[in-house]
Structure formats: C-alpha cells, structure tokens
Steps between C-alpha positions, in 0.01 A plus 500: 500500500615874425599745754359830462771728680366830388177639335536867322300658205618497140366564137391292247768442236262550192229752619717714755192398747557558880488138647642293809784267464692331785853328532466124540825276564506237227803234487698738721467811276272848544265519270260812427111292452237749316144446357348754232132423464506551164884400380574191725728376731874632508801314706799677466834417682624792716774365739653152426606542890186449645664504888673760415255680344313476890801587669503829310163567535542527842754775474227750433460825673153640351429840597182689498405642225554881427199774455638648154137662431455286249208321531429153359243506170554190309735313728846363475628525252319719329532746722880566510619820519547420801203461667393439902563179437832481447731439810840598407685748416738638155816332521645499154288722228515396139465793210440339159655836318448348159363167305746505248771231504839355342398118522183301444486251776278253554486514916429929438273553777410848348471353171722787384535626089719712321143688384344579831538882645679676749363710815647839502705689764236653649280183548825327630582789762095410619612140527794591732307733697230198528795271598640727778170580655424150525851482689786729478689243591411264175764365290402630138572256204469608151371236294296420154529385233899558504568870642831549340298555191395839606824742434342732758544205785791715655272813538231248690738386734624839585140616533435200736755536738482896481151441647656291795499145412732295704585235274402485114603201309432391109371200380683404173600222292871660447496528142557917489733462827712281296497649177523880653735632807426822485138467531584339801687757647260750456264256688760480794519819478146601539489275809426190379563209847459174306455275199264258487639288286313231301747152570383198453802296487880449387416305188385641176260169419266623828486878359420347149216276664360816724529782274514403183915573445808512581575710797808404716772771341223755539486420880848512524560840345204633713680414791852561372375852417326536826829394712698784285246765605432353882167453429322231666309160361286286667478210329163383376394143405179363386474114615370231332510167520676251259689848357697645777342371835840272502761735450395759719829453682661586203320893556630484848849411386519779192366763741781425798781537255313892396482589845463829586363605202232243486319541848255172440278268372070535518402191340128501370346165456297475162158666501228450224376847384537743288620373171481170676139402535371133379376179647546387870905495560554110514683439873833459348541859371395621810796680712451619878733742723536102694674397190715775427621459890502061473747574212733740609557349835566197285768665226647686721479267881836666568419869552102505511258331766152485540525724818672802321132586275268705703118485380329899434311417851285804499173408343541171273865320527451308193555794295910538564776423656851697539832452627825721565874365486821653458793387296776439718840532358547128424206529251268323803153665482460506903080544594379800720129356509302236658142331464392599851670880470168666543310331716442787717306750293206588553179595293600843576807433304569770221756308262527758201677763589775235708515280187545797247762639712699202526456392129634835380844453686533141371425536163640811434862513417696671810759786393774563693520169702830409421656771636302457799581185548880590559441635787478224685423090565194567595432741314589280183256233619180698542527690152569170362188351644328847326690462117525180481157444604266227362149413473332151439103614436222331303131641380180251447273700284151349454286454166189381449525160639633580799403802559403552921310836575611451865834532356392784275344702788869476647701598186761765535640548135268726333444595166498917479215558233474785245165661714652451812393150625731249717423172401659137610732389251403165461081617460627810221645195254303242630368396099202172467586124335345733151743731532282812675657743705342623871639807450579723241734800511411797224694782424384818522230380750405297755534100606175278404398206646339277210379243643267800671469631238394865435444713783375863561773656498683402174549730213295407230804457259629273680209296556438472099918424468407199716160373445474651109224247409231571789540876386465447192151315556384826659589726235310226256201562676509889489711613821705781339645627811689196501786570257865620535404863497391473824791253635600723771188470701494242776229227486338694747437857338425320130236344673330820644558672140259205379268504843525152589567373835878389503457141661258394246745654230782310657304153565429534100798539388690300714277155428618560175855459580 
C-alpha cells in the first residue's frame, strides 16, 4: 500500500485547472499523485529519495503570511503579483530585459527568438524600482532571451546599481563575452557583480545534445575573458539525466582549477516548460535537487558529504540547497556549512537581506586582497577564506507536473513584470502539456493571465492581440467600437462607450476563448 506523506494543491497539466494532488511513497520514491476531472490521472516522479525527501520536509520553517494589500480574486496562482497569499519574501528578482536571443534551445524556458521586442529604458528603470521596493536588498539578475544582445546592456547595469541595487548579475550563454572584451569591460565597469554563466559540462557532445551546438571553447573564452577583467562567474548547469547527471564531478573539478574567478556552481535540475511542453515526462528523465546531491557526494566522496548541503528551510526545503567551502592552498575545497546550521531560526527569521549580503562578498571578485593578505598569517587566512571562496548550490524549479502551490505561496525568486507585478518564477513560465503559457509578459503594457482570460482592466489592443478571433466575432455582428481605433481603452471604459454591463461583456467574450 502507498504512503501518502504530504497532500498540497496543484494544476491540471492540460487545462491549467486548480486541483489537489498529494505525495504518496511508491517503491521508496516521492511521487506527486493528481486527478483532473476532466484530463485523468497524472503520477509523476518528484524525489527518487523518498526518506529523504521526509527528512527535508521536516526542515521547514513556514511563516505567516504577509498583508501586501493585495487581496486574493482568482486564487493562486492566478493571483500573483504578489498577492496576501503569498508567504515569503523577494530574494533574487529576475528582469527579462529582452526576448531576443543568440541560440535556439530546446530546454528555453522563455521560449526566446531573434524576432521578439525589447522593453525600453524607461520600462526597465520601472522594473528596478519594482524590484527594490519589493526588497532593497534583492539580488537583480538580468535575463531573457540572451541580454548581451542589447548593446545598451552596459547603460542598464549602470542605471541599476545607480538606483541602489546591491548585487546585479546577467544571465548569459557567453557567446558575446567570448567573442567581445571590451563589451565586457564596460559591463564591469558599469558595476556589473556576476556572470551567470550557462555550463552544462566539460564535453562538447553534452552542449551539442542540450543546445543544439558546440559550445565548450565559447565557455572557455567567457571565462578566460572574465578572469582577465576580474569579473566574476558562477557557473550554471542544467541537469539531466542520461546527458550530464554522471559527470557532474567533472563541473566541480573544471570550476576548482578557475578559482577565484569562478565563485560556483547552481545546478538546475531539468524542468518541462517553456519551449519544453509535451506528454507526461516518463520517470527516467526526471531529475530532483536529491539526485544532483546522491551524485556529487558520489563523484566527488573525497571533498563533499551529505552534511555540507543545507536545505532553503524558510518556507518549503525542497526548493534548494547551498553550501560554502574555501579552497585551501593544497587545492582541498574545505566546507564552512552543515545540514543542521540553522536550526535555530525562527519564523521571525528575515533571510534576504543576510543572504544578499553575504552572496555579494563571495561572488564578487575582492580587489586589493593580496596586498592585504601580507600583512599577516592570519590575516592571509581569512581573505583567503573571502577570494577564494566557493559555493556548492542547486535550484528545483517546478512545471506543470509537479507543480506544488504550497511551494508557490513560498517562492522567493520573482519575476519583475513590465506593469509592475512580482510574480513566482516557477508560476510566470509555468506553460500546459499543449504548449500554453500561464502568464504572458507584453511590452508596452501589462502581464495577462490567459488562462483568466480577459479582465477589466486590459487595454483593448491588447485583448484583440491575444484573443483576435472572439473580437472579430463581435465586429461580425455590428460592434464597431470594437476595432483598433479604440485599442487604448481598457475593457472597462469600451464597455461603458457601448452601455453594457462589463461582467456580462467579459463572461461573453471570455467563453469564447
């Protein structure tokens, strides 16, 4: 007989429905059990770790949630901007400053193009200011599509951490870092902390299976280049199994030999969305943060234990884990964290502005420490433990399948949106087994939830970009207001121009989509 250790809420894969689900230990693994009414029965293997899976569970400190004066309308997730609902706070915030990109691969979670358009300054100066008063002490990433494509990246970073961001990273495959120095110094320059560098491995035949090419030299000149400027890289591979699951030692190895310009490794099991929708993921291609941690305390027994990773224990441990070491001067890496390091914080606990703080001095490269370090034995040791610095960390996004709105509700990496909304990462590209996206981001305007479809408050030309064939049935039947003359009126004001009542307007059109 199953075990149910846990019961949550989730979605339906196909219809984006709000329904329960519950973990259930099966043959010693955590599974995530669902039933749609209408779509079935869905099994999907979360944790092939079942104990451990428990044992982390219980690491949880959930706090209460906050009043953001946001009340709940649709629910979670529909609601996310963030709503009441949510319980933490803005760790990390994520600004997608353009959909363009260099590459075309098939795990894109944004589903980025070369055609797709760019937000402008001004909309990406709201998106810090969103960022910061969500928490000034945020880390800001830069992401896309590939940001290196915009030539005016260096004036964005300048602007970001003119405006008081602590740490401000970018997201990017390498490509322009390789191929172009000085654009990187003029990113240093501006501020730029880190860079987040796409890695998935030391061989050429995983890039090729991942992304479509050949990568390695690319990598290499990234972080060649970034080691001549003192720039930072945090090394950043997506895990899957049968590709590189194996050879993740291999990462760990590469990156001790580049310390202190590489400052770590995030690895990021395999999640199904974006450009990655489809069928039910079969068990074997499933990856969990309990494999990623089985297999490097296996490939590398010598320097890494089990007791070094320390689950995110405020709100939902089975998010991620992190560790610290230093690299001790016979190339050791010696561990500064254990499992049981937290144990005394409380709900209370404010972990943002802490974590930020820390994260900036470790992963940002320290000038001047050598000649500090002369000073004396001491002396020499500490700064060491600061520039040679090195982090072991891993992220389990959720998709569709797996998806856990207890989770959600605890989410700290937020997606900054072009009208101002804070939304979960993993609910903002959460996309359906058909390939439908939750969320959609539009520039100029505002996010849209589609599987809510329109609401009041949408401008009109945006509703007829999105649902073109409902509108068009109107104007068929002699509505004239509705027509791209009028697209800057919300939903709202069209429908007192026409003097209808707006719900039954919206209930129309919306049982259309």
């Amino acid at each position: 007989m199953n075990e149910i250790l846990h019961e949550t809420e989730s979605l339906c894969p196909v219809c984006l429905k709000k329904i329960p689900a519950r973990y259930e230990r099966i043959d010693g693994k955590a599974y995530m059990v669902k039933d749609c009414p209408e779509h079935g029965h869905f099994k999907v293997l979360f944790w092939r770790d079942a104990d451990m899976y428990v044992n982390w569970m219980q690491q949880g400190i959930h706090a209460p949630a906050k009043d953001r004066g946001r009340p709940e309308e649709h629910g979670c997730p529909y609601d996310c901007g963030l709503c009441d609902a949510h319980h933490s706070g803005t760790c990390t915030s994520i600004l997608e400053i353009t959909y363009r990109c260099n590459m075309q691969c098939k795990i894109c979670f944004a589903d980025a193009n070369a055609e797709r358009f760019d937000p402008d300054k001004e909309q990406i100066r709201r998106m810090f200011r969103t960022a910061l008063d969500a928490n000034r002490y945020c880390s800001v990433q830069l992401s896309g599509g590939e940001p290196t494509v915009r030539d005016d990246l260096p004036e964005l970073v300048r602007m970001g951490k003119e405006m008081g961001v602590i740490h401000l990273q970018v997201n990017s495959n390498g490509i322009r870092i390789a191929q172009d120095i000085d654009y990187l110094r003029q990113l240093k320059e501006a501020g730029l902390d880190l860079i987040y560098l796409q890695f998935d491995g030391v061989d050429d035949e995983i890039y090729r299976t991942i992304r479509g090419r050949d990568m390695l030299d690319i990598k290499l000149k990234a972080i060649e280049n970034c080691e001549k400027l003192g720039v930072g890289v945090l090394l950043v591979p997506v895990v899957i199994p049968g590709v590189n699951l194996h050879r993740l030692g291999e990462i760990v190895a590469f990156a001790k030999k580049h310390i202190p310009t590489v400052k770590g490794i995030h690895f990021q099991p395999v999640s199904y969305f974006g450009r990655y929708p489809g069928q039910t993921p079969p068990d074997e291609s499933r990856c969990g943060l309990d494999d990623v941690l089985h297999a490097l305390t296996e490939q590398c027994s010598e320097e890494l234990v089990m007791d070094n990773f320390v689950p995110r224990k405020q709100f939902d441990p089975h998010c991620d884990f992190s560790s610290t070491y230093y690299l001790d001067e016979s190339g050791r890496l010696i561990c500064m964290t254990q499992f049981h390091q937290n144990d005394c914080d409380t709900e209370q606990t404010d972990f943002v502005e802490k974590t930020n703080k820390y994260t900036d001095k470790r992963w940002r490269i320290q000038d001047g420490a050598e000649d500090k370090a002369k000073t004396s034995p001491l002396m020499k040791f500490a700064l060491r433990t600061l520039t040679h610095s090195f982090s072991i960390s891993g992220k389990g996004f959720q998709d569709v399948w797996n998806i856990d709105l207890g989770r959600l509700r605890g989410c700290c990496v937020h997606m900054i949106t072009g009208d101002g909304d804070v939304v979960p990462f993993c609910a903002f590209h959460l996309t359906s087994e058909t390939g439908e996206r939750l969320y959609h981001n539009l520039w100029p305007g505002r996010i849209t939830m589609k599987r809510m479809g329109i609401d009041p408050e949408m401008r009109l030309g945006e509703a007829m970009e999105l649902y073109p064939q409902a509108f068009q049935m109107f104007r068929q039947i002699g509505m004239c207001c509705v027509n791209p003359e009028n697209e800057n009126l919300t939903v709202r004001e069209l429908c007192t121009n026409l003097g209808v009542e707006t719900d039954s307007f919206l209930e129309a059109v919306n049982s259309m989509i």
